[in-house]
ZADO-1210 file (C-alpha; in nm, 4 decimals, padded with zeros to 6 digits):
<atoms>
<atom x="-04.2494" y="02.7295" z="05.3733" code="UNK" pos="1"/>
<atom x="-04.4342" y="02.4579" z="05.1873" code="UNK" pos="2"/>
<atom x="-04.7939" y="02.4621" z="05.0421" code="UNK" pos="3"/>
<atom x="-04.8797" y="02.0630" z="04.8859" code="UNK" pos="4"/>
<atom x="-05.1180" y="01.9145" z="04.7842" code="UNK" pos="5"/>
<atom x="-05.0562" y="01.5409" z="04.7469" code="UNK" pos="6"/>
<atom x="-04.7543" y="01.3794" z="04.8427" code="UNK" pos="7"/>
<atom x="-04.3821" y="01.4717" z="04.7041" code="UNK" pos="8"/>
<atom x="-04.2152" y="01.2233" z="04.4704" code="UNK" pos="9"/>
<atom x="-03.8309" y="01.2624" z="04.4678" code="UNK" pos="10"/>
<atom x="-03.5940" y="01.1632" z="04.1631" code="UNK" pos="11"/>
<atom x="-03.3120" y="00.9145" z="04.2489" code="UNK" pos="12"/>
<atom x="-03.0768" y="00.7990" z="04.0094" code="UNK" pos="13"/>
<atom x="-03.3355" y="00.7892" z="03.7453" code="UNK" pos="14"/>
<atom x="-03.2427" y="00.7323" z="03.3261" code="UNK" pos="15"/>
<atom x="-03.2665" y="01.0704" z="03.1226" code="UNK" pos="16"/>
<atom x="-03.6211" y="01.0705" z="02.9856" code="UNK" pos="17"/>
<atom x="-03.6498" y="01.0761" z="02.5804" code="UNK" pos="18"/>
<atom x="-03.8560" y="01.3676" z="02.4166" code="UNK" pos="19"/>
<atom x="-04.1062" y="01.1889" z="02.2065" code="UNK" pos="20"/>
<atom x="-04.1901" y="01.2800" z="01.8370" code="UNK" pos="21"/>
<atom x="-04.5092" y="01.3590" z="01.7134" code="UNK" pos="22"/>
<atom x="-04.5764" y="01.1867" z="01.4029" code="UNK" pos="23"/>
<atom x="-04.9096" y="01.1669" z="01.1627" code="UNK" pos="24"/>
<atom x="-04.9417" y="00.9672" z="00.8385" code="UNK" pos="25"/>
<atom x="-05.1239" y="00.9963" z="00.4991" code="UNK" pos="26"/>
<atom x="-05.3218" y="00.7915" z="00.3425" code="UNK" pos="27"/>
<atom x="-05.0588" y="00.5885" z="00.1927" code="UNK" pos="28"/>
<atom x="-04.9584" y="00.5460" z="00.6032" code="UNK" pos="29"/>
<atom x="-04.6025" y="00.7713" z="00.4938" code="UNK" pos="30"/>
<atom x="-04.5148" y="00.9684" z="00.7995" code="UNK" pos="31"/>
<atom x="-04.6054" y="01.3490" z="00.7412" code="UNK" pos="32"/>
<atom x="-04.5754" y="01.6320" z="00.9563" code="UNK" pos="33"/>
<atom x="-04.8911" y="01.7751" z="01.1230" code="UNK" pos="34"/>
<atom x="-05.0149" y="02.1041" z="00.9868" code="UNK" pos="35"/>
<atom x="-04.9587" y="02.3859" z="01.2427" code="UNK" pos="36"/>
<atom x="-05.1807" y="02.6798" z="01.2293" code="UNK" pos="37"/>
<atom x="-05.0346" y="02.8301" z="01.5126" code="UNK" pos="38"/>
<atom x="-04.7260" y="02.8292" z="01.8409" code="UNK" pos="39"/>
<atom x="-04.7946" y="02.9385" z="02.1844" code="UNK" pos="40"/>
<atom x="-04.5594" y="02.8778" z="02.4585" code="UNK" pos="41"/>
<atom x="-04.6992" y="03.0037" z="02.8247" code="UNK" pos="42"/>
<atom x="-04.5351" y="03.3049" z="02.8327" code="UNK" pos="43"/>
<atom x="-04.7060" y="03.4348" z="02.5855" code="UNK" pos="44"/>
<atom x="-05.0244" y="03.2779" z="02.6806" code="UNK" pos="45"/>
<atom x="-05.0176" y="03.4874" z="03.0140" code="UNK" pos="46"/>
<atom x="-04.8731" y="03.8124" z="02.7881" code="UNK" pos="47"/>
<atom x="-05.2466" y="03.7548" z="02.6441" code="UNK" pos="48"/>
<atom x="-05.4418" y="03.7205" z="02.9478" code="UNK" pos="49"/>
<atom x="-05.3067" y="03.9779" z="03.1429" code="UNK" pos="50"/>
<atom x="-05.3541" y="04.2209" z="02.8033" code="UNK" pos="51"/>
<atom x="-05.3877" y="04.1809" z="02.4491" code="UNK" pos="52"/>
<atom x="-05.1913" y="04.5109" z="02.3499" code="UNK" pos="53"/>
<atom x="-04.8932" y="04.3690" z="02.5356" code="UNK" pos="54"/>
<atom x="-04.8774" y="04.0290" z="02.3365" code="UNK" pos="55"/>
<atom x="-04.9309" y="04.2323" z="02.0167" code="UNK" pos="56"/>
<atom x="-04.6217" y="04.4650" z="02.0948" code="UNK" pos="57"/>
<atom x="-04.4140" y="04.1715" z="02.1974" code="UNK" pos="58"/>
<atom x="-04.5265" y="03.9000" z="01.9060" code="UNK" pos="59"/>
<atom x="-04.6904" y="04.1240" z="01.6167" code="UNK" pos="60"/>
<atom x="-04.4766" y="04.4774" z="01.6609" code="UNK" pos="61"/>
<atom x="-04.1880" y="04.2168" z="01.8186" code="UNK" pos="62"/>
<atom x="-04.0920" y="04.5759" z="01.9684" code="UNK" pos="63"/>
<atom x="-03.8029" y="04.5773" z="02.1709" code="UNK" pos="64"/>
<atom x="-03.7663" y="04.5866" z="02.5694" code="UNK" pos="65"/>
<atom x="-03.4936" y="04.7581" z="02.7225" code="UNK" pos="66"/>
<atom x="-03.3164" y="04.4320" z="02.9156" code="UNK" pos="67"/>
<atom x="-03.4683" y="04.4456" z="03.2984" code="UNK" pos="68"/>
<atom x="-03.2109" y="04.3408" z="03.6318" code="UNK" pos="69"/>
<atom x="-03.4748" y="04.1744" z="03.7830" code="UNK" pos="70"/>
<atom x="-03.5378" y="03.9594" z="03.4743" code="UNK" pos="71"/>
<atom x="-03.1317" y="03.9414" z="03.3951" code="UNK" pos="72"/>
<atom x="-03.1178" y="03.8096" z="03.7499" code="UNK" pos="73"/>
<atom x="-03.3544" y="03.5430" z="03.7087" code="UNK" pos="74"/>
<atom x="-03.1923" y="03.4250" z="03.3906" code="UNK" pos="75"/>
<atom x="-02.8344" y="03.4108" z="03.5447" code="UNK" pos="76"/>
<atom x="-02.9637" y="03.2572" z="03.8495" code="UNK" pos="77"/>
<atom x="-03.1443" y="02.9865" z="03.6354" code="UNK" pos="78"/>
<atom x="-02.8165" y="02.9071" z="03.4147" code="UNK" pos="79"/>
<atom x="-02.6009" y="02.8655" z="03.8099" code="UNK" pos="80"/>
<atom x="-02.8696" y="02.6214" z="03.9235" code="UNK" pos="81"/>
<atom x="-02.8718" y="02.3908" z="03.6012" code="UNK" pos="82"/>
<atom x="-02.5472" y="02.4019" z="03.5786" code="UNK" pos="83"/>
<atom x="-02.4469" y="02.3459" z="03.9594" code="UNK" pos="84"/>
<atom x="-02.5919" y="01.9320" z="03.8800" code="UNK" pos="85"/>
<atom x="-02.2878" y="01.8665" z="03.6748" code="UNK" pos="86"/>
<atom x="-02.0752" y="01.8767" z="03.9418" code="UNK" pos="87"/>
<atom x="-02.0882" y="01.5440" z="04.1519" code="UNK" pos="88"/>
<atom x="-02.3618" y="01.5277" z="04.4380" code="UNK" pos="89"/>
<atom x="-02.1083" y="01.5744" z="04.7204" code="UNK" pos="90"/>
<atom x="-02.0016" y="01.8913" z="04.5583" code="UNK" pos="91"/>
<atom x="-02.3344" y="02.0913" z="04.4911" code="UNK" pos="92"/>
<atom x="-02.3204" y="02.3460" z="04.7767" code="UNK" pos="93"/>
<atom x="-02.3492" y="02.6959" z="04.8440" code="UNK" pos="94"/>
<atom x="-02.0214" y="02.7746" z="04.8200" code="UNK" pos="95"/>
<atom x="-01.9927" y="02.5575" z="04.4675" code="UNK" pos="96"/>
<atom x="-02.2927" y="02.7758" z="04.3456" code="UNK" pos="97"/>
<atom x="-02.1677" y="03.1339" z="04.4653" code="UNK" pos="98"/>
<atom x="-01.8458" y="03.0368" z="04.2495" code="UNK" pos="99"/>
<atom x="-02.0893" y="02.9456" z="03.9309" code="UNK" pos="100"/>
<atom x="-02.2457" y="03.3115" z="03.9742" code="UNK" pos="101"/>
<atom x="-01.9946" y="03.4930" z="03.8192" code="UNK" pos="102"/>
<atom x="-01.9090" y="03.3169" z="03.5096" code="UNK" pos="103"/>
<atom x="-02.2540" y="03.2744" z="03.4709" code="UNK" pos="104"/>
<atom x="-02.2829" y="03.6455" z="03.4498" code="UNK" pos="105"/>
<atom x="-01.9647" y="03.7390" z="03.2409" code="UNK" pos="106"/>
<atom x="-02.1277" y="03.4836" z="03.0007" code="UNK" pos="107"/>
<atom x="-02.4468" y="03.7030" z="02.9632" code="UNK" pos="108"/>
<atom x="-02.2447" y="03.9943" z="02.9494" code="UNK" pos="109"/>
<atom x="-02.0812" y="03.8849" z="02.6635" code="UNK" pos="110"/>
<atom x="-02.4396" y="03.7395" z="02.4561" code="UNK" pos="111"/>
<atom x="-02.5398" y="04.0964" z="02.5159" code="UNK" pos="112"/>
<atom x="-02.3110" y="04.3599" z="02.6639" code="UNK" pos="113"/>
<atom x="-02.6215" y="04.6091" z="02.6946" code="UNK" pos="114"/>
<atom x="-02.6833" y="04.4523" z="02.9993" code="UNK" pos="115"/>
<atom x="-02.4145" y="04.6781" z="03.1668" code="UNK" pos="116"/>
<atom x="-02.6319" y="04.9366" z="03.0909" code="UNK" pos="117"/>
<atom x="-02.8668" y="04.8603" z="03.4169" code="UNK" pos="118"/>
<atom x="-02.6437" y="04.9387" z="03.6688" code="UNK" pos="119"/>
<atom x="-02.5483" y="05.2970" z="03.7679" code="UNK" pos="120"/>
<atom x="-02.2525" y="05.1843" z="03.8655" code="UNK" pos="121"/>
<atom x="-01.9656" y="04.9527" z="04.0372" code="UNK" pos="122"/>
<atom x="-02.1592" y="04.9586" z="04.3946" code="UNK" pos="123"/>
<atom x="-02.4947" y="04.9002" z="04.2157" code="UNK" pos="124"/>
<atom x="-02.4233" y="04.6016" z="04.0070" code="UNK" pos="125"/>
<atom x="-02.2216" y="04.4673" z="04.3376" code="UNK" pos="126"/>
<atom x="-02.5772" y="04.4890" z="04.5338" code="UNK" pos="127"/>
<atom x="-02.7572" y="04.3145" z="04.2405" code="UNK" pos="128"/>
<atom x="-02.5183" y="04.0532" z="04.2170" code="UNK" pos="129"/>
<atom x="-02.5385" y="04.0458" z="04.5967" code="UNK" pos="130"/>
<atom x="-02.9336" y="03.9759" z="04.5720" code="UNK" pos="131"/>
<atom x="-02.8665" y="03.6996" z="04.3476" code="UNK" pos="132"/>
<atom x="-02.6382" y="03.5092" z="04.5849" code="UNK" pos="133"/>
<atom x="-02.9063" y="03.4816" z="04.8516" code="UNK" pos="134"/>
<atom x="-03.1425" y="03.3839" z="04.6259" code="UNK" pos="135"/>
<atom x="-02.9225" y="03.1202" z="04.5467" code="UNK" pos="136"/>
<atom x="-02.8615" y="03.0568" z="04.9182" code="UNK" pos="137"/>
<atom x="-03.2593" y="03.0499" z="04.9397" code="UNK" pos="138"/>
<atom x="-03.2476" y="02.7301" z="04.7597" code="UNK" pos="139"/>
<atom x="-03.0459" y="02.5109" z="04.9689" code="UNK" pos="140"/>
<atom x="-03.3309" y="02.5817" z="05.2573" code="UNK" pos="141"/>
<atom x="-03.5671" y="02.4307" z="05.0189" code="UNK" pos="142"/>
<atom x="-03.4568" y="02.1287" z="04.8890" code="UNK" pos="143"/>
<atom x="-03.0849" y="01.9258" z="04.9231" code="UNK" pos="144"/>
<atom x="-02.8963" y="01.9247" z="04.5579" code="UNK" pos="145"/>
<atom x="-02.6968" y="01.6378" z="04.7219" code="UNK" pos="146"/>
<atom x="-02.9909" y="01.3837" z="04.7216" code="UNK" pos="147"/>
<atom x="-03.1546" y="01.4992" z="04.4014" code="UNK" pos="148"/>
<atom x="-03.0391" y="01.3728" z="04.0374" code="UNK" pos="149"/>
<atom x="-03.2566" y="01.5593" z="03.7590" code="UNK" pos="150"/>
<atom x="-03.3327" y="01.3432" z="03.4665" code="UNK" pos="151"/>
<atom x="-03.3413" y="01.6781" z="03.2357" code="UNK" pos="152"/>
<atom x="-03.2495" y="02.0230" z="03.3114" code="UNK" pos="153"/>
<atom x="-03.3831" y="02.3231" z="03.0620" code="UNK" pos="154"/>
<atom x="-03.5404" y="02.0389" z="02.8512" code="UNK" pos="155"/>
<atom x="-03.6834" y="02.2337" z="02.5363" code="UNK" pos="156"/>
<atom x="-04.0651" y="02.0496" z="02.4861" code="UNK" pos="157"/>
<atom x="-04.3113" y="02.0760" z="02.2079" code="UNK" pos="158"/>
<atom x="-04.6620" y="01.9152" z="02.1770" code="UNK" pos="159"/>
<atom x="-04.9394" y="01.9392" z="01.8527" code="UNK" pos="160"/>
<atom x="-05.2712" y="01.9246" z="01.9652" code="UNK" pos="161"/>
<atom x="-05.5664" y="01.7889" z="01.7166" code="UNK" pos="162"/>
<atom x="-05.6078" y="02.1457" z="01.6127" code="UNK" pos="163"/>
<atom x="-05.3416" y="02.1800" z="01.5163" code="UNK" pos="164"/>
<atom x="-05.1603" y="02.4518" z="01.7979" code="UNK" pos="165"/>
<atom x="-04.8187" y="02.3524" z="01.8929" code="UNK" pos="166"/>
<atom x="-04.7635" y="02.4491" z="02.2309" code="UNK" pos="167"/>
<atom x="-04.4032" y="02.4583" z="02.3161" code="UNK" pos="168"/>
<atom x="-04.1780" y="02.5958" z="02.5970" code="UNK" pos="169"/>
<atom x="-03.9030" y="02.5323" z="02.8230" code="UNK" pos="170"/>
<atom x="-03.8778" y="02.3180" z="03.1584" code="UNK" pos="171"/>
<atom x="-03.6224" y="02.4108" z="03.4358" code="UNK" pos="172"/>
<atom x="-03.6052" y="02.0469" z="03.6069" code="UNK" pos="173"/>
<atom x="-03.7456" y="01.6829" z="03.5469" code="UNK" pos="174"/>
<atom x="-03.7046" y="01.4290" z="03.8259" code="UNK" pos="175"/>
<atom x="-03.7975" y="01.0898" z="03.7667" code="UNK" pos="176"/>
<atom x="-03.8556" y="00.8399" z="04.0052" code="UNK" pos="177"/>
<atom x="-03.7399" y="00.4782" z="04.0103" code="UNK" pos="178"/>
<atom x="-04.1143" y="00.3863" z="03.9694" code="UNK" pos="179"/>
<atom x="-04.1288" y="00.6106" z="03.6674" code="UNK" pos="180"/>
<atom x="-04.3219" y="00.9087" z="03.8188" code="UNK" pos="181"/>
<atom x="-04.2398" y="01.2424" z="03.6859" code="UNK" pos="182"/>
<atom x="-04.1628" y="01.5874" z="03.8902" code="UNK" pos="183"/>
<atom x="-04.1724" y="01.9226" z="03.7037" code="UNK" pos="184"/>
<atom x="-03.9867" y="02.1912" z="03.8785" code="UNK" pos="185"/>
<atom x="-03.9885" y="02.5612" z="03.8127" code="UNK" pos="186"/>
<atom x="-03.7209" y="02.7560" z="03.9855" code="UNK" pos="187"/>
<atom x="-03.9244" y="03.1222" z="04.0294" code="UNK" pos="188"/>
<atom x="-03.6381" y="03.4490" z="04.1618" code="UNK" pos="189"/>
<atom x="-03.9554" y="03.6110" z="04.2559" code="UNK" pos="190"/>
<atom x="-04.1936" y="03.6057" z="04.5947" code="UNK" pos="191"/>
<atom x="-04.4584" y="03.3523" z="04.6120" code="UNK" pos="192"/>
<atom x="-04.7858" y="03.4557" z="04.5249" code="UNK" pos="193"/>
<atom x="-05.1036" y="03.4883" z="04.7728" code="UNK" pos="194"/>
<atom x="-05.3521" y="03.2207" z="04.7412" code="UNK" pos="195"/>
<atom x="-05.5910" y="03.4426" z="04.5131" code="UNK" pos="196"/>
<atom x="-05.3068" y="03.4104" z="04.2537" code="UNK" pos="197"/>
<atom x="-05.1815" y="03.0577" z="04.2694" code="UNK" pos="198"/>
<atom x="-05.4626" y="02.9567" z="03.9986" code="UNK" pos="199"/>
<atom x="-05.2532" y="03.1817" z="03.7639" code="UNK" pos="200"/>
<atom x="-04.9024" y="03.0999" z="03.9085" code="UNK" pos="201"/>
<atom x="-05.0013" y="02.7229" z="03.8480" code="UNK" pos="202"/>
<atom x="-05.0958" y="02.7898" z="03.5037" code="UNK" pos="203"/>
<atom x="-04.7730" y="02.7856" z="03.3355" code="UNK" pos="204"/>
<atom x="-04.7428" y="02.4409" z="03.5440" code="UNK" pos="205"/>
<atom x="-05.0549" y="02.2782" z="03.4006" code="UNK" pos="206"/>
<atom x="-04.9240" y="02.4018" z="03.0655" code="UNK" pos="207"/>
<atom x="-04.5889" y="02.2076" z="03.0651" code="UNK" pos="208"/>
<atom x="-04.7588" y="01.9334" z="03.2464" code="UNK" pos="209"/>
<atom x="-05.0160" y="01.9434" z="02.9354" code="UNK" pos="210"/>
<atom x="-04.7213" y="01.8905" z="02.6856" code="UNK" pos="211"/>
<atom x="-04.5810" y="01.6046" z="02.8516" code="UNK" pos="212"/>
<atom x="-04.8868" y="01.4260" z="02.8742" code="UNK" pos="213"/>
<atom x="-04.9522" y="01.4729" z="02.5219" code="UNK" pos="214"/>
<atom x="-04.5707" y="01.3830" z="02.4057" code="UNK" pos="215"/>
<atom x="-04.5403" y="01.0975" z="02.6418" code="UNK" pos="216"/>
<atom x="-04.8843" y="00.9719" z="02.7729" code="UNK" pos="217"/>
<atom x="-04.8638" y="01.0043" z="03.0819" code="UNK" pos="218"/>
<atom x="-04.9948" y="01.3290" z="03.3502" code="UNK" pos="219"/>
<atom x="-04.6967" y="01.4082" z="03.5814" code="UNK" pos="220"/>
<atom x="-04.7269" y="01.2954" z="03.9071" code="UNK" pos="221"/>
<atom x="-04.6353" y="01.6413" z="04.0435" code="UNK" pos="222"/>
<atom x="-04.5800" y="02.0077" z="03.9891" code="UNK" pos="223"/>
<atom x="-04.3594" y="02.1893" z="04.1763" code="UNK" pos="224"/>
<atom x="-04.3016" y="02.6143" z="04.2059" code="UNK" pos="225"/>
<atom x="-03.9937" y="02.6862" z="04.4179" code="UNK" pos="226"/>
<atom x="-04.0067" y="03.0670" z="04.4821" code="UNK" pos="227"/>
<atom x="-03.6638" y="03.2080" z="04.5388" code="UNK" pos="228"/>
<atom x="-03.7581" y="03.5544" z="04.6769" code="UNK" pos="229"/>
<atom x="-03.8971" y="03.6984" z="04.9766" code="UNK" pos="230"/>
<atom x="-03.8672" y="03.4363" z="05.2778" code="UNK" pos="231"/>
<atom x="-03.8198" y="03.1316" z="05.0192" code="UNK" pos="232"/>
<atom x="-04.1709" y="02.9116" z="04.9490" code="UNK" pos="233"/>
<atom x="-04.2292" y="02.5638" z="04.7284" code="UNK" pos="234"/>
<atom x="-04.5535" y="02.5314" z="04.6345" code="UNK" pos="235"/>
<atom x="-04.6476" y="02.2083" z="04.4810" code="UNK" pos="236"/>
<atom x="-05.0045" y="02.0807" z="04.3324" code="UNK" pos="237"/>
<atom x="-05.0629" y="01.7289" z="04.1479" code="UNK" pos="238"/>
<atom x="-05.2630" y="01.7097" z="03.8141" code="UNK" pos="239"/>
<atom x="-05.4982" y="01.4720" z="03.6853" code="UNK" pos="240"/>
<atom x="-05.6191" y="01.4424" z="03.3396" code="UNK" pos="241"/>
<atom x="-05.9669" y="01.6551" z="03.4172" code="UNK" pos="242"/>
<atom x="-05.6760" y="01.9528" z="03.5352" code="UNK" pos="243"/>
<atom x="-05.4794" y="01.9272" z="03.1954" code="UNK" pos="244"/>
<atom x="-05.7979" y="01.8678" z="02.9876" code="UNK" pos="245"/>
<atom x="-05.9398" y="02.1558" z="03.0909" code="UNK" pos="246"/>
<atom x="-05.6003" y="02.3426" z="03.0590" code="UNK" pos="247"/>
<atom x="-05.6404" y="02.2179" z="02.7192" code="UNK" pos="248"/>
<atom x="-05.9450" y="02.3799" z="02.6740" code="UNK" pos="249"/>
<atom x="-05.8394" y="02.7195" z="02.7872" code="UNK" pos="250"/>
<atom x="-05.5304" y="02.7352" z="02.5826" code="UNK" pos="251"/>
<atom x="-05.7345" y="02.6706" z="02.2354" code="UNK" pos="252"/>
<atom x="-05.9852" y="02.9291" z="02.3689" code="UNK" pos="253"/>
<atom x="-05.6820" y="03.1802" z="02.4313" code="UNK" pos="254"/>
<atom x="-05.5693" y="03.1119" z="02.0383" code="UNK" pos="255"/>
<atom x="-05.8946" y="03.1587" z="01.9200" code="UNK" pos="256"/>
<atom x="-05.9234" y="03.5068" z="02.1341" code="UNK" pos="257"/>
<atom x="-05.5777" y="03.5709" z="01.9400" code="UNK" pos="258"/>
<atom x="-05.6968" y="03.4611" z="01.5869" code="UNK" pos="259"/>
<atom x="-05.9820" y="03.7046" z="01.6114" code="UNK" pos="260"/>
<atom x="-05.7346" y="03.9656" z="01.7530" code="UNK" pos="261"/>
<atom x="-05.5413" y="03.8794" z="01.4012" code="UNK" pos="262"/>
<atom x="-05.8586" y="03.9316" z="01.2307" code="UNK" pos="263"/>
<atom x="-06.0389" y="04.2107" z="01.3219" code="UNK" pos="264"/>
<atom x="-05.6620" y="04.4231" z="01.3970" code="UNK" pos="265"/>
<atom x="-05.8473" y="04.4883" z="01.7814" code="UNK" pos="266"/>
<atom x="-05.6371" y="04.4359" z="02.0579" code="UNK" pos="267"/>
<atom x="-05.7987" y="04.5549" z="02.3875" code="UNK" pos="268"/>
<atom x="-05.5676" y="04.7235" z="02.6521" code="UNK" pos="269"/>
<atom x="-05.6116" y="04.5778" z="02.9692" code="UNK" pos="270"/>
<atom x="-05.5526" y="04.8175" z="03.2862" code="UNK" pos="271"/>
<atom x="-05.3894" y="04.6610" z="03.5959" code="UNK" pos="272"/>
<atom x="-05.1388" y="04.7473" z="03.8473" code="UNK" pos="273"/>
<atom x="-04.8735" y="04.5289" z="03.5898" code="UNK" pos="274"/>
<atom x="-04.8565" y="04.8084" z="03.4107" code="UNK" pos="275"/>
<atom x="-04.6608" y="04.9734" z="03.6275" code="UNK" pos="276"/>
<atom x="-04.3675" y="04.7317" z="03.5109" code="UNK" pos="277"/>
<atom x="-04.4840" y="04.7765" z="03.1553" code="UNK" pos="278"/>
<atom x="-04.2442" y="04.8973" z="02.9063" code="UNK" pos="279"/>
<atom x="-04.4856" y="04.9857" z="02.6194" code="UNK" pos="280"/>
<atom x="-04.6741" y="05.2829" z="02.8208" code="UNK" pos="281"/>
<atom x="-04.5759" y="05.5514" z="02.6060" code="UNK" pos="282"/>
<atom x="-04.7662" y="05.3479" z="02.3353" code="UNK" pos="283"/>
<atom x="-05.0467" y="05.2521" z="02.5292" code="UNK" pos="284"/>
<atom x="-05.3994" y="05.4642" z="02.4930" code="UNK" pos="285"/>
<atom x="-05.4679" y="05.4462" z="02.8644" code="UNK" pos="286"/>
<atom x="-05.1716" y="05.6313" z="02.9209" code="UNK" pos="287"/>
<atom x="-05.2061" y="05.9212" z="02.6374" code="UNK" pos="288"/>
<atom x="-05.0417" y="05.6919" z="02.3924" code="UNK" pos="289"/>
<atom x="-05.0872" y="05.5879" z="02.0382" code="UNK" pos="290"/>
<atom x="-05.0186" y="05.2557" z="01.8895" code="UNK" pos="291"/>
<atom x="-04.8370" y="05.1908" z="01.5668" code="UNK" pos="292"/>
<atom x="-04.9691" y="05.0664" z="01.2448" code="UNK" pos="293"/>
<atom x="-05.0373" y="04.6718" z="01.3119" code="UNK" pos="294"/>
<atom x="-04.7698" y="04.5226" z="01.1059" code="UNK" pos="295"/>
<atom x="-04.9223" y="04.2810" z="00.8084" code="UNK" pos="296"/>
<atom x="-04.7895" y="03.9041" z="00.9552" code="UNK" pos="297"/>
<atom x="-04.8695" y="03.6397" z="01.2057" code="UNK" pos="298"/>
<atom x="-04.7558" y="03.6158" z="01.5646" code="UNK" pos="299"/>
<atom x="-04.3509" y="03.5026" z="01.5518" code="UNK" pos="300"/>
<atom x="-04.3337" y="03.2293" z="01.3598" code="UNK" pos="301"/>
<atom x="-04.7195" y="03.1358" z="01.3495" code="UNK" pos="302"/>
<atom x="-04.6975" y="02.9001" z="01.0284" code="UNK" pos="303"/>
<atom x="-04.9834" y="02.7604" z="00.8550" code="UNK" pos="304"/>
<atom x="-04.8416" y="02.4650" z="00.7118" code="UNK" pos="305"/>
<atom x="-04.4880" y="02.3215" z="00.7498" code="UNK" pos="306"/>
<atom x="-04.3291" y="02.2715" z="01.1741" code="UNK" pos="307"/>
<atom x="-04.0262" y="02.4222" z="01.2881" code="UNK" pos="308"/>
<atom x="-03.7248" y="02.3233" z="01.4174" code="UNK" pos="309"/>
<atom x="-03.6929" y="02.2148" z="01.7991" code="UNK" pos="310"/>
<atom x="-03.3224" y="02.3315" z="01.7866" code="UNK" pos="311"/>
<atom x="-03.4114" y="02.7125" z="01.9020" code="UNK" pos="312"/>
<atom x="-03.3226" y="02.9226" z="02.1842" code="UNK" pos="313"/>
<atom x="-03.5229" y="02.9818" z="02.4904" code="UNK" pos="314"/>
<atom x="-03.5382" y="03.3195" z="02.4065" code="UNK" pos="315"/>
<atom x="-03.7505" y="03.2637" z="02.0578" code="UNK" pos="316"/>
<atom x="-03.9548" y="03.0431" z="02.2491" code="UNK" pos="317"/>
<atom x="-04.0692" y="03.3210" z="02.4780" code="UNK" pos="318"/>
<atom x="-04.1978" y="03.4954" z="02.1614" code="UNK" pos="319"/>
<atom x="-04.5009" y="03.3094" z="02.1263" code="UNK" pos="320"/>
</atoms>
């Protein structure tokens, strides 16, 4: 199933884009580096807006998570599908991409061997492992690998804005066209959401879209959400500049919400059915818990002056 709006731009044979620099100067016009008062990426943006206490436990406590299958899944399921576009086009189908899954697997294994701590055993890993193979069969209904060459795959981006909050985050898939027009995919291993929650789904999409526009000057030509789970569903939207401005908007209200937060130590608990999934709700006062002290530093690597490195892992990027 498809939900568009606009028409649907495919990449063919298109050059590898270039990530673009930010650069400011001084008086003396000498390149400096802009001052960065804070980093948000949009996971961390939504950790906010769904509840405060849960971005403070995963960016100010950084407490840890115990690792979840469903999340595990995604991540190995991600790594077959980036990888499946180095083989030549001929050879990207689903029998190529069931014999990607297991490597793919015995390679997070070994980054963390805790993971073999989620299954109860042999027949229960087999089942998850099972669930990620027709996911991956999923995608082949959706679009044809064969006729598609990405630009970028897992491209790490990073924008300033004036104020000096770097947004930052990592992009599954860039197509570009011959003509130059740019397609941001996002490979989701969950269901598609209703149509009362695609403002939120799309979020995250506006975000990246945001970036690029600001690193590169131009607004995608389209943003595009291909849900791996339940019956399979690709649900693509195109942005103008009145979409990422406000976007813009939002996000510097969201850090200001969170430099208050900093401030005044308060960060609200936010009931919802997510909290089900939480992992933090022996801590949590709606639940009969009690936080801990509110450690005395900024949010991950929230610096006030000097920018970090772009060479980091997808996982520290996720901490903002």
């Amino acid at each position: 199933m498809v939900r568009a709006i606009g028409p649907l731009v495919d990449a063919t044979g298109a050059p590898r884009a270039q990530t673009v620099a930010i650069v400011t100067y001084s008086a003396d016009m000498s390149p400096t580096e802009p001052t960065i008062v804070g980093a948000l990426s949009p996971s961390r943006a939504g950790d906010f807006m769904t509840c405060p206490l849960l971005y403070r436990f995963r960016v100010i406590d950084r407490l840890p998570e115990p690792p979840s299958p469903a999340a595990v899944r995604g991540t190995m399921v991600h790594s077959v599908l980036e990888r499946l576009y180095d083989l030549p086009a001929p050879q990207r189908t689903v029998s190529a991409a069931h014999d990607l899954l297991e490597p793919q697997w015995l390679r997070l294994l070994q980054e963390d061997p805790s993971y073999a701590e989620m299954f109860t055993g042999d027949d229960d890993r087999a089942e998850w492992l099972a669930q990620a193979r027709v996911m991956l069969e999923r995608y082949f209904t959706l679009e044809d690998p064969t006729r598609l060459e990405p630009a970028e795959r897992e491209v790490y981006v990073e924008a300033v804005l004036g104020s000096g909050l770097m947004l930052r985050g990592y992009i599954d898939r860039l197509d570009v066209a011959p003509t130059g027009e740019v397609r941001v995919v996002d490979y989701k291993t969950g269901s598609a959401p209703g149509p009362a929650f695609e403002a939120k789904a799309l979020f995250q999409m506006k975000f990246y879209a945001l970036v690029l526009w600001r690193l590169r000057g131009s607004v995608p030509r389209m943003l595009q959400l291909m849900y791996l789970g339940g019956g399979g569903e690709v649900l693509r939207y195109t942005p103008d500049e009145a979409d990422l401005l406000a976007t813009e908007r939002k996000v510097q209200a969201l850090w200001q919400a969170i430099e208050r937060a900093l401030e005044t130590g308060e960060w609200r608990s936010r009931p919802s059915r997510l909290c089900d999934w939480c992992s933090y709700k022996d801590l949590c006062p709606e639940f009969g818990g009690t936080p801990p002290p509110v450690p005395e530093r900024q949010p991950g690597d929230t610096v006030r002056s000097n920018r970090r490195s772009a060479k980091i892992s997808r996982a520290a990027t996720d901490e903002l």
